[in-house]
N, C-alpha and C positions, 0 to 999 in steps of 0.2 A: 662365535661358535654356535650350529644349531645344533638343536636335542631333537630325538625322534621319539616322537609319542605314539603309544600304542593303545589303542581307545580299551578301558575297561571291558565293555559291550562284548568283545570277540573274543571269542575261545582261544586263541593263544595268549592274550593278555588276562583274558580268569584264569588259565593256568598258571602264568608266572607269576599274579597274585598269589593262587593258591601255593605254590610251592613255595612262595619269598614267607609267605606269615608260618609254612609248616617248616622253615627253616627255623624261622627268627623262635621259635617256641620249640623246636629240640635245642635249640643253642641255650636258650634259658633255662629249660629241663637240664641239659647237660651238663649246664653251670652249676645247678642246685644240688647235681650228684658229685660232682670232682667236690663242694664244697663238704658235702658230708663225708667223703670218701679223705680226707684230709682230715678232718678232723679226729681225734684222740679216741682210742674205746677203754675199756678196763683193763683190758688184756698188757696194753704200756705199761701199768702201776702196778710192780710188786705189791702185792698184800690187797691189792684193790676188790671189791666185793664183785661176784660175778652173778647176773639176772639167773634164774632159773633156765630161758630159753636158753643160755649160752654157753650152759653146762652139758646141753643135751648135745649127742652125735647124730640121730636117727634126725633126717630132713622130714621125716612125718611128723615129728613132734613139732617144727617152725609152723608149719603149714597149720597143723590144728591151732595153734596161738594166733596164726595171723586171723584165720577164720570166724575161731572166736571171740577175739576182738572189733574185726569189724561186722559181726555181725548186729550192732544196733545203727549202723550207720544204713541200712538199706531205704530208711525216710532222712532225703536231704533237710528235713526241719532238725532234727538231732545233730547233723553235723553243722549244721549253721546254730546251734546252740550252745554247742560246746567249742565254736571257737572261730570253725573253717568259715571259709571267706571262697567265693568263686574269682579263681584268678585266670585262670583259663579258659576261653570258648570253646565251644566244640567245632574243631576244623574238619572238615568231611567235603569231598568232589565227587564227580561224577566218574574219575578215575583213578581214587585213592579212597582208604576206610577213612572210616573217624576215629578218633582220636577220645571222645567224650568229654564233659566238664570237669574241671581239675579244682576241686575244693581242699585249697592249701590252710592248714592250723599256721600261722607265721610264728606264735610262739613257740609251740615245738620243734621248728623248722630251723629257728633260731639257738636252739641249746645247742646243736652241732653233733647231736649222739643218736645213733637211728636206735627203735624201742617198735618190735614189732607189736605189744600189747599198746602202743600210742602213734596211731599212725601220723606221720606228717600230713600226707596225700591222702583225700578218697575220690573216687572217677565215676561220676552217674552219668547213665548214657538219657539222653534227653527224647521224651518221646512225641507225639505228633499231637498229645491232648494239650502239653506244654509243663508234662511233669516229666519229674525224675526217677530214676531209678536204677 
């Protein structure tokens, strides 16, 4: 049997690069959400204690928690302090966005319960000096 190889070098082949790695990381993205989406919240357990956010109705009130919580993560030295770990590159083409770097907490990511005051994920977009932000 012969195989047809397609040289990296040439633009149809950087694209289906690019397209196979921005598969293969929504498929892992995708994974990590059906995983959390599966998992158990308070709301299952009569008598179960309920966060503050999750009593609120008004979707302004999520959004200011999300805010300000991550609002000390804006220097990726604090989120690699407190836990996160860069597990994602930044994917970006000449004829798709980017994506940015994906700094995963694996232990929060690991209790199975999403906690807008404790994010799992935060996304710095990477700039041209070779920081973060």
């Amino acid at each position: 049997m012969t195989s047809i190889q397609i040289p990296i070098g040439s633009s149809i082949g950087h694209r289906v690069a690019v397209r196979l790695r921005q598969a293969l990381i929504g498929i892992a993205l995708l994974g990590t959400c059906v995983f959390c989406a599966l998992a158990q919240d308070a709301h299952s357990h009569p008598g179960a204690p309920t966060r503050e956010w999750e009593r609120k109705s008004d979707p302004g009130a999520l959004i200011k928690i999300v805010r300000d919580s991550t609002e000390r993560f804006k220097d990726v030295k604090t989120a690699e302090a407190e836990g996160y770990g860069l597990s994602f590159g930044c994917v970006s083409g000449p004829d798709s966005g980017a994506m940015g770097l994906h700094y995963v907490n694996g232990n929060l990511l690991s209790r199975g319960e999403l906690d807008p005051t404790h994010p799992q994920i935060v996304i710095y977009e990477p700039q041209g000096d070779g920081a973060c932000v």
